[in-house]
matplotlib code that plots the C-alpha trace (Angstrom):
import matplotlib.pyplot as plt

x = [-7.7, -7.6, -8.1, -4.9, -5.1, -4.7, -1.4, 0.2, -1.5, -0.2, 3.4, 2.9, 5.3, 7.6, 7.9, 8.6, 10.8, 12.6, 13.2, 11.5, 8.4, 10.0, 6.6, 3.3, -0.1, -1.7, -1.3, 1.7, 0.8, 2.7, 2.0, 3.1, 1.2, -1.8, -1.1, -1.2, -4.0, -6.3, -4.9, -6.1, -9.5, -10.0, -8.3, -10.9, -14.3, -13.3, -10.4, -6.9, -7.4, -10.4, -9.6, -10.5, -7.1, -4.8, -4.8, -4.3, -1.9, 0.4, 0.4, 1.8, 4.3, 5.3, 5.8, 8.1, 10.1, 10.4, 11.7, 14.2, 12.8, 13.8, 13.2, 9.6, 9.2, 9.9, 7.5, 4.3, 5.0, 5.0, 1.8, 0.2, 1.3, -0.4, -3.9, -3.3, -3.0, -5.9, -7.8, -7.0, -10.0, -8.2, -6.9, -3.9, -2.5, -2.4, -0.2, 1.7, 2.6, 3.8, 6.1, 7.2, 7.6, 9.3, 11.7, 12.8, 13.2, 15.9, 17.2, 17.5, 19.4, 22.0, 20.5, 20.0, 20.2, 17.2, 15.6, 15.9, 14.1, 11.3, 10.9, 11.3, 8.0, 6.2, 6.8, 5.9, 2.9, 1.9, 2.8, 0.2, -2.2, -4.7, -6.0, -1.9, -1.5, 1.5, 2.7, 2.8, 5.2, 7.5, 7.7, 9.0, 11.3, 12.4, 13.2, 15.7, 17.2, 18.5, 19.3, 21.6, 23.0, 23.7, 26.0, 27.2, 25.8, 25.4, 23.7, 21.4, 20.4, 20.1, 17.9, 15.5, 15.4, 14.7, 12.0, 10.3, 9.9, 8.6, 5.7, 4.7, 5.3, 2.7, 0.6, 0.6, 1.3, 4.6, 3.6, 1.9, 2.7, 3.0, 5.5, 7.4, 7.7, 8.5, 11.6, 12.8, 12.4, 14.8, 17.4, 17.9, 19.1, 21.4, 22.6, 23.5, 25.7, 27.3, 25.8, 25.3, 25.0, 21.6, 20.4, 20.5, 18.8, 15.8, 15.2, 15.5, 12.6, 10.6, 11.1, 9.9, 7.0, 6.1, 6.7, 4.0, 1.6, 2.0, 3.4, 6.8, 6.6, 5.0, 6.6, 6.9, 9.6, 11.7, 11.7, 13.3, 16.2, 17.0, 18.2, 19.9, 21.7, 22.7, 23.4, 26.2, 27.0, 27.5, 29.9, 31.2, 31.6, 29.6, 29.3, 27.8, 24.9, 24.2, 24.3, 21.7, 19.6, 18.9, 18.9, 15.4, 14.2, 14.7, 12.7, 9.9, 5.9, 6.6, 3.2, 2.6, 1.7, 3.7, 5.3, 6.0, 7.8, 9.9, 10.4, 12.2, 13.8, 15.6, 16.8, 18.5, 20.1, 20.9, 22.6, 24.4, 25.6, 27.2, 29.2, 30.3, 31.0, 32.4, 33.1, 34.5, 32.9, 32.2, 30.6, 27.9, 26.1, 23.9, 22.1, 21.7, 20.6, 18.2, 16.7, 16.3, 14.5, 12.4, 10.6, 11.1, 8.9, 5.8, 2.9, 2.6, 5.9, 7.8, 11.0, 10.9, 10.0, 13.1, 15.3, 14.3, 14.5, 17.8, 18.6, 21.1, 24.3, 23.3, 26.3, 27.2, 30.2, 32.4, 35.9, 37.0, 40.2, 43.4, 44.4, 41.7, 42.1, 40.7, 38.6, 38.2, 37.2, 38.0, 35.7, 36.5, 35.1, 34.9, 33.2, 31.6, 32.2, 29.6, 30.7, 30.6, 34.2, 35.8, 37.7, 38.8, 39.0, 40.2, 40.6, 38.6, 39.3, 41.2, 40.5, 42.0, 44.9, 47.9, 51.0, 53.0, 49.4, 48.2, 51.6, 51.1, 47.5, 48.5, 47.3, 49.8, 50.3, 48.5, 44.2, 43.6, 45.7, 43.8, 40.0, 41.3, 42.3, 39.2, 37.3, 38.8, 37.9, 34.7, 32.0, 28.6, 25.7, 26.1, 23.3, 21.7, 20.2, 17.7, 19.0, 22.8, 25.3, 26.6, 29.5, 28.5, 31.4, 31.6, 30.0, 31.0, 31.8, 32.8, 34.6, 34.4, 36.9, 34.6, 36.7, 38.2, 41.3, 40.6, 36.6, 35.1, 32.2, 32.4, 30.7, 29.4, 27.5, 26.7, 27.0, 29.4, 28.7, 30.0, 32.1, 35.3, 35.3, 37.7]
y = [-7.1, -5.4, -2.3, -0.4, 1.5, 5.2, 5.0, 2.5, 4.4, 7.0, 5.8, 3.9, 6.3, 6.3, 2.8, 2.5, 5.4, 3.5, 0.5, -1.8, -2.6, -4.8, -6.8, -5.4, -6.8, -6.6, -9.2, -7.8, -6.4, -5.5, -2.2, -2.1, -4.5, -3.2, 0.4, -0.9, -2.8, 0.3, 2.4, -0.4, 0.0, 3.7, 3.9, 1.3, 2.8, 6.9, 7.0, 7.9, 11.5, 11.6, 13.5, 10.1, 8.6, 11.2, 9.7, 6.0, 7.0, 9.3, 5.7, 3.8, 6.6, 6.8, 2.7, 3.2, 5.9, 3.7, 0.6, 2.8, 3.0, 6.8, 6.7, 5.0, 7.4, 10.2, 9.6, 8.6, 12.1, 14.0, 12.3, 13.0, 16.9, 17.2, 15.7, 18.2, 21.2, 19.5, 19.1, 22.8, 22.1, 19.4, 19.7, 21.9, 19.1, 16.5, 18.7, 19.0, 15.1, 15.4, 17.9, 15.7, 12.7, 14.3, 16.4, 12.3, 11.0, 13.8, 13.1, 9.5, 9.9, 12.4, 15.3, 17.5, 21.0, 19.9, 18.0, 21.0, 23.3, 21.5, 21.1, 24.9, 25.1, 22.2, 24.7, 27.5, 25.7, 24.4, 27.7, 29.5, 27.0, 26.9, 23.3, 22.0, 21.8, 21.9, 18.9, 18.2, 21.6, 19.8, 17.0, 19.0, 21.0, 17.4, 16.5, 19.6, 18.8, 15.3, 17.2, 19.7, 17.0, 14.9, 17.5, 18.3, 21.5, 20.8, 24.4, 24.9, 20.4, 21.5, 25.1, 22.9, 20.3, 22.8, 24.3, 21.0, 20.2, 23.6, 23.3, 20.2, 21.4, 23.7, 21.7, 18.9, 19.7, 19.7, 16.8, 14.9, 10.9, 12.7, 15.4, 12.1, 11.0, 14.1, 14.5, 10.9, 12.0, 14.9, 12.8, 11.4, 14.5, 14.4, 11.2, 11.7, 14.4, 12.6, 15.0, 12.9, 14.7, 16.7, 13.6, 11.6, 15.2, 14.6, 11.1, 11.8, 14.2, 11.6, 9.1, 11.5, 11.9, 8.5, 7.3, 10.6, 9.7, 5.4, 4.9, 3.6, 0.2, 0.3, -1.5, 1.1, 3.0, 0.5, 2.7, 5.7, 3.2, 1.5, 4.9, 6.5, 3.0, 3.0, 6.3, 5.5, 2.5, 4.9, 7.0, 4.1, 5.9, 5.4, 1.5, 1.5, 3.9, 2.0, -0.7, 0.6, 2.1, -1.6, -3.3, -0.9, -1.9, -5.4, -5.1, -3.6, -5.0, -7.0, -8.8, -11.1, -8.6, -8.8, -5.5, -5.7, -9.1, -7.3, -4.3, -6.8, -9.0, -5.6, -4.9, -8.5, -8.1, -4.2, -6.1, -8.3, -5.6, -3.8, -7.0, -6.7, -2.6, -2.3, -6.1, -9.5, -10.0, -13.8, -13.1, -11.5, -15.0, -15.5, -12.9, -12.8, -16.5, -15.3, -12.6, -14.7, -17.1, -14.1, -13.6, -17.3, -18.6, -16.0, -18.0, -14.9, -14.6, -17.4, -18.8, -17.1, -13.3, -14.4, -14.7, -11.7, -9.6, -10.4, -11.0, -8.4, -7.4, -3.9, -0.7, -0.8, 1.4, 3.3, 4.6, 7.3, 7.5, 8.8, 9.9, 12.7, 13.6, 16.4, 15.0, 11.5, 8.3, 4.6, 1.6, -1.5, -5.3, -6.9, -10.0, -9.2, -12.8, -14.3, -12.1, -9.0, -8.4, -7.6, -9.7, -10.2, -6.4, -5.6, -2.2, -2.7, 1.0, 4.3, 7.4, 9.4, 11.7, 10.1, 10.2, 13.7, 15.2, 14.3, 15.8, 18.6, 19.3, 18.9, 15.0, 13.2, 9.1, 7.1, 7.7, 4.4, 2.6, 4.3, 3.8, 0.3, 0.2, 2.3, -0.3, -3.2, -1.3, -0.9, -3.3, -4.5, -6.5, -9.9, -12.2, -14.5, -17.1, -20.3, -18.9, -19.2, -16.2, -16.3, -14.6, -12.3, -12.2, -9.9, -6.8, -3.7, -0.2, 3.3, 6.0, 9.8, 12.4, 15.6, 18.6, 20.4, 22.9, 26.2, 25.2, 25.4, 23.9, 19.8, 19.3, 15.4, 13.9, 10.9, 8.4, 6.9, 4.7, 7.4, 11.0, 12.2, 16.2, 16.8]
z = [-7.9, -4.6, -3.5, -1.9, 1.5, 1.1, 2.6, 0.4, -2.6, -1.2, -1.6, -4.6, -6.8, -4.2, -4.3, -8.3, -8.0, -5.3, -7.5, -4.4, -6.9, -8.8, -8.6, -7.6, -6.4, -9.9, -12.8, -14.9, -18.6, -21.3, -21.9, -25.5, -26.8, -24.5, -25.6, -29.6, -29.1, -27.3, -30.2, -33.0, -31.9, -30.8, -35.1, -36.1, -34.3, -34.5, -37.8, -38.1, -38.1, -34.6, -31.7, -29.5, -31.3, -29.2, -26.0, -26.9, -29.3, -26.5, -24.4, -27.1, -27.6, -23.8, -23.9, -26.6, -25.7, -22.2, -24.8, -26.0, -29.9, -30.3, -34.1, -33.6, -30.6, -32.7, -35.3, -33.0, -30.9, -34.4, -35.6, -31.6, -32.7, -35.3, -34.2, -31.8, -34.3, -36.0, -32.5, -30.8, -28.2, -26.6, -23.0, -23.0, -20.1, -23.2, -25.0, -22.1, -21.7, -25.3, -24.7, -21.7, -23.5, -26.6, -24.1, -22.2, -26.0, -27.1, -23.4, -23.7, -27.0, -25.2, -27.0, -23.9, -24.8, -27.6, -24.4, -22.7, -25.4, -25.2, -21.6, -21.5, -23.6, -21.3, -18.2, -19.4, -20.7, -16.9, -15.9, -17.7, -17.7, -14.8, -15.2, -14.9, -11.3, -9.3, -9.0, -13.1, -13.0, -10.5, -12.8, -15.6, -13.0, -12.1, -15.8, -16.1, -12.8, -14.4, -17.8, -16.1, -14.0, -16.9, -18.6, -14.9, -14.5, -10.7, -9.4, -12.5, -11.6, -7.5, -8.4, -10.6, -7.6, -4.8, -7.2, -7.8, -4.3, -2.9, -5.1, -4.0, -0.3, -1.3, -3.1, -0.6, 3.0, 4.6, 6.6, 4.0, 2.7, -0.9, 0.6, 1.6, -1.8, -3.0, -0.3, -1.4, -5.1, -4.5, -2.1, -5.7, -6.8, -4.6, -4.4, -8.2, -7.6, -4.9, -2.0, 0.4, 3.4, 1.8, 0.4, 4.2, 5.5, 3.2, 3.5, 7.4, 7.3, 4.7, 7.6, 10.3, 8.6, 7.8, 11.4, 12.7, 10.1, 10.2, 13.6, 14.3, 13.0, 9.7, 6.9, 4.7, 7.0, 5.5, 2.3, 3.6, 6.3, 3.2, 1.5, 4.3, 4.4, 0.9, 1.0, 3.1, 1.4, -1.7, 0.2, 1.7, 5.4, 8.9, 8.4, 11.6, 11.0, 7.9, 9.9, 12.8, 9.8, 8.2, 11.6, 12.7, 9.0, 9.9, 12.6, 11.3, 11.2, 8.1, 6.7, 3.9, 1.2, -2.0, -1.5, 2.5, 1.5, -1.7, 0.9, 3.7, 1.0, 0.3, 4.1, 4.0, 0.4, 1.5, 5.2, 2.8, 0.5, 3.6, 3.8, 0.2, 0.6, 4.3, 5.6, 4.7, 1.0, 1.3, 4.3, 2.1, 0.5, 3.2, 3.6, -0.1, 0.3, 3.2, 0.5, -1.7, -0.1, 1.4, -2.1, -3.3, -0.3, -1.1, -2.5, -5.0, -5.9, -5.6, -7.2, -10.6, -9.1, -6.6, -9.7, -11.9, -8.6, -8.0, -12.0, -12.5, -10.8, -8.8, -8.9, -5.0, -4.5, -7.5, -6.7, -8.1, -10.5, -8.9, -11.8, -13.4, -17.7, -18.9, -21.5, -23.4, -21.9, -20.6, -21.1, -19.3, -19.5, -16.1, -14.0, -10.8, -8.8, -6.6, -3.2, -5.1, -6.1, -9.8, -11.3, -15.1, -15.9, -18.6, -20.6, -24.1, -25.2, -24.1, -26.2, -23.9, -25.1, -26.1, -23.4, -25.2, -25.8, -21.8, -21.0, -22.5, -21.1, -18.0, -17.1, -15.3, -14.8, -16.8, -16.7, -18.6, -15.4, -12.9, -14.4, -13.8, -10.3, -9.5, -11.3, -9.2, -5.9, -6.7, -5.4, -6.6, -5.6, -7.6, -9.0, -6.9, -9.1, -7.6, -3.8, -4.8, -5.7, -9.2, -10.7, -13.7, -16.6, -19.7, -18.2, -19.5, -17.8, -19.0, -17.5, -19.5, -18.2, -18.9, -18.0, -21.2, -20.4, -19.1, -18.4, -14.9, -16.1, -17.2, -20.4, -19.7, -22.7, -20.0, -22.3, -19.7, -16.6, -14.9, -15.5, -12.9, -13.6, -10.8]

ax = plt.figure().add_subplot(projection="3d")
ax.plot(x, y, z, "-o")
ax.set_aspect("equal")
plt.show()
């Protein structure tokens, strides 16, 4: 295994957070069975009950609140608490990645205001703790920013956000790699809550600083080129700076490493999505070919990272309803064809108010009618399977009108693909 540069180390997290590590330099392991296994023996040499069991235990709770096991999740976070209570001497940083991790369970189950509770106590807990440094109270801040967006509280989300990132301005340096990550990690703040504007201004000073600290041609300027590019591509406005933006990534210093080839596999794909958004769809497949091939041709990646990169159909563009309800929801089935159009959609349930009841409350036309038609305009980034586009049937997406009468303030549970609160 090799040992990274400090500027890709750097940049590591902002990579992940990115979603352009799909693959990494190092072998892949699964983590729960690694996490079970590390738990197995520190059980077997120390007990059940030893303090050494905590940390090995908190691992294999964190890989399976990331599965998604919120019961198993549940249980393994109690059972870390109370070795904890039993353990009092233990690093008070420990409790705090508890707290964390029990706070992203009740979140992950749409119980926010719980979530919330709890990552009330894990800040005031770095807060008062002089070993929990800055940037581990900017994670938490960053943990109630997605809360409050989630049940579209968009000032409380944006306060939590600005927060996170002034302490790791202080922490790192305003003209540090890490202050770059942390600018990218709060353009996704506000690319959530559809601010795009402040999103592009962060990711403009992220690329600032990269290009001062890395020079103007380093690879990983592609990260920050790629968001202000989707970012318009979201918005779907200034094709042509979207345009410029991935042209300057193209032309970067790209070198054989596994992550300079994923990072210029997504310029090409990101060219091709501006196709599917902005141009002529079909005239999309070759540049998705050409990404393809990008990864597919790697002697470390090859064909099969190729496919599982570009595995899953990717949300591109999603129009907003014409026609806003005040509260209930519209899921849809769908196929997203090969050039990254909808076809097939199909309403599968409507539990907005009935016609008298929507007239009543104010909704006018018919909600279910226009989640469709928003639906159809939307655009996404299709499969591309052994260097070929592939259509993608029997996908399913969700609509929730959030906006009861007489309420400024939508009250989202986010169990939606997406909520309208206009």
């Amino acid at each position: 295994m090799g040992t990274k540069s400090p500027k890709s180390a750097a940049l590591a997290g902002l990579l992940v957070f990115c979603g352009l590590a799909a693959y990494g330099s190092e072998p892949a392991q699964p983590a729960p069975v690694t996490a079970a296994a590390r738990l197995a023996a520190a059980e077997a040499q120390f007990g059940p009950d030893a303090a050494e069991v905590i940390l090995p235990l908190i691992a294999v709770a964190n890989a399976t609140v990331a599965a998604g096991d919120a019961t198993a999740a549940d249980q393994l976070l109690r059972r870390a608490n109370r070795l904890l209570d039993r353990h009092p001497d233990h690093d008070r940083s420990v409790r705090l990645a508890v707290l964390v991790l029990e706070g992203e369970n009740l979140s992950r189950q749409g119980r926010v205001t719980e979530s919330n509770d709890v990552l009330v106590k894990a800040l005031s807990l770095a807060r008062s703790t002089t070993t929990i440094g800055l940037p581990e109270q900017a994670d938490v801040l960053d943990r109630l920013a997605a809360n409050e967006g989630r049940r579209g509280e968009v000032m409380r989300a944006g306060t939590f956000t600005r927060d996170a990132l002034r302490l790791r301005e202080k922490h790192y340096g305003k003209d540090s790699l890490e202050y770059a990550g942390a600018l990218i990690t709060a353009a996704n703040w506000y690319r959530y809550s559809a601010q795009f504007e402040r999103e592009r201004a962060l990711e403009e000073e992220a690329l600032r600083i990269l290009e001062k600290k890395l020079g103007p041609r380093d690879p990983q300027l592609a990260i920050p080129l790629i968001r202000i590019a989707t970012s318009y591509t979201a918005q779907r406005a200034y094709v042509e700076k979207a345009e410029q933006a991935l042209q300057r990534a193209a032309a970067l210093d790209y070198g054989a490493t596994v992550q300079n080839v994923l990072n210029h596999a997504e310029v090409l794909a990101s060219l091709a999505d501006l196709r599917v958004v902005f141009g002529k769809p079909e005239d999309s497949s070759a540049w998705y070919t050409s990404a393809w091939q990008a990864i597919a041709s790697n002697p470390q990646l090859g064909s099969p990272a190729a496919n599982t990169y570009f595995g899953k159909v990717r949300r591109l563009y999603v129009a907003t309803p014409d026609e806003i309800a005040n509260v209930g929801g519209v899921a849809m089935g769908f196929t997203v064809t090969p050039v990254g159009t909808i076809d097939a959609a199909r309403i599968l349930a409507n539990d907005v108010p009935n016609p008298e009841e929507a007239i009543q409350r104010g909704i006018k036309g018919d909600v279910g009618a226009a989640a469709w038609m928003a639906l159809r305009r939307s655009r996404f980034r299709p499969r591309v399977i052994d260097g070929t586009p592939v259509a993608t049937p029997d996908l399913s997406f969700s609509t929730e009108f959030c906006l009861e009468p007489g309420d400024d303030t939508p009250n989202c549970n986010k169990q939606a693909d997406v909520s309208a609160t206009r």
